[in-house]
C-alpha positions, 0 to 999 in steps of 0.5 A: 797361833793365830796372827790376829793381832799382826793382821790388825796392822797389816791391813793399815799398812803397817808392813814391818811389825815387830814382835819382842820378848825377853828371857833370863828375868828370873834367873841369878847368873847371866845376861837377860836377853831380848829379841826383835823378830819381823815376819812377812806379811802373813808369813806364820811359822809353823810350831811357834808357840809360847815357847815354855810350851816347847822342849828344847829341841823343838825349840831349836827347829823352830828358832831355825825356821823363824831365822830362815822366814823373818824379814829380819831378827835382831837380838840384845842382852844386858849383863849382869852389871848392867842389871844391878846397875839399873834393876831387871825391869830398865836392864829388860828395857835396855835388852830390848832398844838393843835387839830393836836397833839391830833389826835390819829393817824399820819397823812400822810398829813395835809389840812387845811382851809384858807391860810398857817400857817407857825407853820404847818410844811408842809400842804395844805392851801384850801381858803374856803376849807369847801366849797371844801374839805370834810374833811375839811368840816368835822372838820369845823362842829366839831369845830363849835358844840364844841365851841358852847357848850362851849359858851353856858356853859359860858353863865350860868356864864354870862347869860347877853351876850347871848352867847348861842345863838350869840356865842360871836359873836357882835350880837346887843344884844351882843354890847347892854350888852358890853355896859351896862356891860362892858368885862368879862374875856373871851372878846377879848380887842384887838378886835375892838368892845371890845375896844368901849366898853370900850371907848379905842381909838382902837389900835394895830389890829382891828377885820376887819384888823385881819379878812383880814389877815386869 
């Protein structure tokens, strides 16, 4: 993937650009997770791509040569209260400002995935920006390694849910043991695919409302 859009400002003497993206929007359980990654100047990681392009061991490999090459990696989450509290799309934005404040440098400009987030202060919103920005890409592919290792943990308590292997996502198997089970604490009752489960009639925003708005 080209560096198009972070050579534009390099050579205005931006140095530090980060490059920020989220993970785990569309899912009924779990954090939402944010990265901020900054590379060197002209410094591209070979294989970053947008990162549903990639198996989960490419995916692996690369996250590791994004950490050994960036200048700095900060990552976020907002939980699944949070969530409710706030809606997906402020929860999102919540995710991002705490992967920014974890960047051990300042960065000189902000781009991020999807449309803007007022909390950002000044940015560069890039719709499928992991598609055309690689630095972007790049923290895309962070974020999705982190937040799936974490589900993955979590599936040790909740072995049930299968979130090792769908992420929290409303896979079949997912809905089955929602189900069968019912939430745990880490489920999103806002989250139209919770509230069936549970036999709520579906209320406030639903996931494919919320989804429309990131």
């Amino acid at each position: 993937m080209a560096l198009t859009t972070e050579r534009r400002y390099w050579r205005a003497g931006f140095p530090h650009i980060a490059g920020v993206d989220e993970v785990g929007c569309g899912s009924l359980a779990g954090p939402v997770v944010a990265a901020a990654v900054v590379l060197p100047v002209e410094g591209g990681v070979k294989g970053a791509v947008d990162s549903k392009l990639l198996g989960p061991a490419d995916r692996e490999q690369i996250a590791e040569r994004i950490l050994d090459s960036a200048v700095a990696v900060g990552i976020g989450a907002a939980s699944a209260r949070e969530i409710e509290q706030l809606n997906i799309r402020r929860a999102t934005g919540l995710a991002m400002e705490r992967a920014l404040d974890r960047l051990s440098v300042v960065p000189d400009c902000v781009i991020i995935d999807g449309r803007p987030q007022p909390s950002l202060g000044d940015h560069l919103a890039i719709v499928k920006g992991d598609r055309k920005c690689h630095t972007i890409a790049c923290a895309a592919i962070v974020a999705k390694v982190f937040r799936d290792r974490l589900m993955a943990r979590l599936s040790r308590v909740y072995p049930e849910y299968g979130w090792d292997h769908n992420a929290g996502y409303g896979t079949p198997d997912h809905r089955a043991a929602l189900d069968r089970l019912g939430i745990t604490p880490h489920h999103r009752r806002t989250f139209l695919g919770v509230q069936l489960a549970l036999d709520l009639e579906p209320g406030g925003a639903t996931l494919e409302q919320e989804e429309v708005q990131l």
